[in-house]
C-alpha positions, -999 to 999 in steps of 0.1 A, spaced: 566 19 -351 597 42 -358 610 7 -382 581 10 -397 581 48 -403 623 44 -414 613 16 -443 585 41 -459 597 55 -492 594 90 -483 611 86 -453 643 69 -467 642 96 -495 643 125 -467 673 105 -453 693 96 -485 690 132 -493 699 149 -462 731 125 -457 741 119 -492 725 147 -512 712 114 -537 678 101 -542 660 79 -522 650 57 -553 693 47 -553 688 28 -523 666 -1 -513 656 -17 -477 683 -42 -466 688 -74 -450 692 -60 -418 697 -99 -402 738 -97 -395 757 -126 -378 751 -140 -343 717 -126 -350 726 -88 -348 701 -69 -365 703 -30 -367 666 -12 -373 669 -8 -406 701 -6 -433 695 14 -471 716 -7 -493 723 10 -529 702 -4 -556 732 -8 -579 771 -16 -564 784 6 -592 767 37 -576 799 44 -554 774 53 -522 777 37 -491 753 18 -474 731 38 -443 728 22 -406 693 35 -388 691 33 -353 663 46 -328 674 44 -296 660 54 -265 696 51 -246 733 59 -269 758 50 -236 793 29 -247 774 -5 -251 750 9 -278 780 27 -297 802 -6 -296 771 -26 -309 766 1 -335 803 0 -343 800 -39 -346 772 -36 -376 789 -6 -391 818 -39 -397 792 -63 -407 780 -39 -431 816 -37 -442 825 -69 -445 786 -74 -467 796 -45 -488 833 -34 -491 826 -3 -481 828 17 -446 784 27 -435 770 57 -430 756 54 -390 727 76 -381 714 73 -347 681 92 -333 681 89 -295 655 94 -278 657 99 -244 693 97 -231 726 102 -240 756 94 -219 786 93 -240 815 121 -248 808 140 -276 839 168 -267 851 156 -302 816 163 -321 810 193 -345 774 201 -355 765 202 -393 749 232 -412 729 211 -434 709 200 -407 707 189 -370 732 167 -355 761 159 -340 790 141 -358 808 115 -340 843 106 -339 840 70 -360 874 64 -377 882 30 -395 846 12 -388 821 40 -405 827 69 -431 804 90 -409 788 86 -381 755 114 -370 737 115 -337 707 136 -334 691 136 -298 666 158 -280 687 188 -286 686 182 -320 647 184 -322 646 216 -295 648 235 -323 617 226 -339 601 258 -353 565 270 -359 575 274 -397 577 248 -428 606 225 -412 635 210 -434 621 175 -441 647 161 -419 638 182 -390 606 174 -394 614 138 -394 639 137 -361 614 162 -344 587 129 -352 610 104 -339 629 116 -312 598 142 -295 572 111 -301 543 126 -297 511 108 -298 487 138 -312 496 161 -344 480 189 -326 502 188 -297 535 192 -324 541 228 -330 543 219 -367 510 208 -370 509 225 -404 540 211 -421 529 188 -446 558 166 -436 555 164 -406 515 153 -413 526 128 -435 549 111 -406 514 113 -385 495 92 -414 519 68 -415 522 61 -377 482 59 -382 486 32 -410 508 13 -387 487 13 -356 458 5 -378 473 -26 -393 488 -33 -358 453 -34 -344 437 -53 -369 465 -80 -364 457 -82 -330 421 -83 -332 423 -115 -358 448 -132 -331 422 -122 -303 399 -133 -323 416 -170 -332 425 -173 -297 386 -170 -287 375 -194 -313 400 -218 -299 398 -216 -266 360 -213 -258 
């Protein structure tokens, strides 16, 4: 669902203009299929080369230890080699993180932690479970809201404390849309199978 989620328009706009202070409408959805059949959740390419932006990594993931960050590294290079120009990698983890981040500095702009990512990205921004603990009662930042969405993952809007941000509704509708259509897929492949099989 959280692929899903990072493709919607909105979504990539909150992104593009938290990291790069640009409009969403500058960059587009990716190929996201690198060699050896790699394939990050979801890469914003820029719309037009001359733009001078670099392209955005998205990775949800439940678990950021040293194999994650070296896979992460290796499509941060893919991405390089596709388009001459160092990523931006921005990782929402979920659940665990067990590597260093003694080198990180937090950002003012909003909530996460900025890795050390020399030579293979220009930036590199991990928000975790920290990150989202400070979730307020108030009208969140739309990136807040977004990383409190992802990373908290709950299954009710009334069980979010932000119940009442509009953003943070809006992530809710689109997870609906996506278990709707999920469900409806399912139930015409039920439904197939039955035909066939009895």
């Amino acid at each position: 669902m959280s692929k899903f989620v990072l493709k919607h328009p909105d979504v990539k706009n909150i992104i593009t203009k938290t990291l790069m202070d640009t409009n969403g409408d500058a960059y587009r959805i990716g190929d996201a299929e690198w060699d050896h059949g790699l394939r990050p959740d979801v890469v914003y390419e820029l719309m037009h080369v001359s733009l001078d932006q670099p392209p955005i990594i998205v990775e949800v993931q439940a678990t950021v230890n040293a194999d994650f960050m070296n896979r992460a590294a290796h499509y941060c290079i893919m991405a390089y080699c596709r388009y001459k120009v160092l990523p931006i990698l921005l990782i929402f983890n979920t659940q665990t993180t067990s590597i260093s981040t003694n080198d990180r500095s937090s950002l003012k702009n909003f909530c996460a932690l900025s890795l050390s990512c020399e030579y293979w990205a220009e930036k590199c921004y991990l928000v975790n479970v920290n990150s989202a603990s400070s979730e307020t009662n108030n009208e969140l930042h739309p990136f807040t809201a977004l990383l409190v969405f992802l990373i908290k993952q709950q299954t009710c809007l009334l069980e979010s404390n932000s119940w009442k941000d509009l953003v943070t509704q809006s992530l809710f509708h689109l997870a609906k849309d996506f278990l709707e259509q999920f469900i409806k897929r399912e139930t015409e492949l039920l439904d197939t199978i039955t035909s066939v099989a009895f």
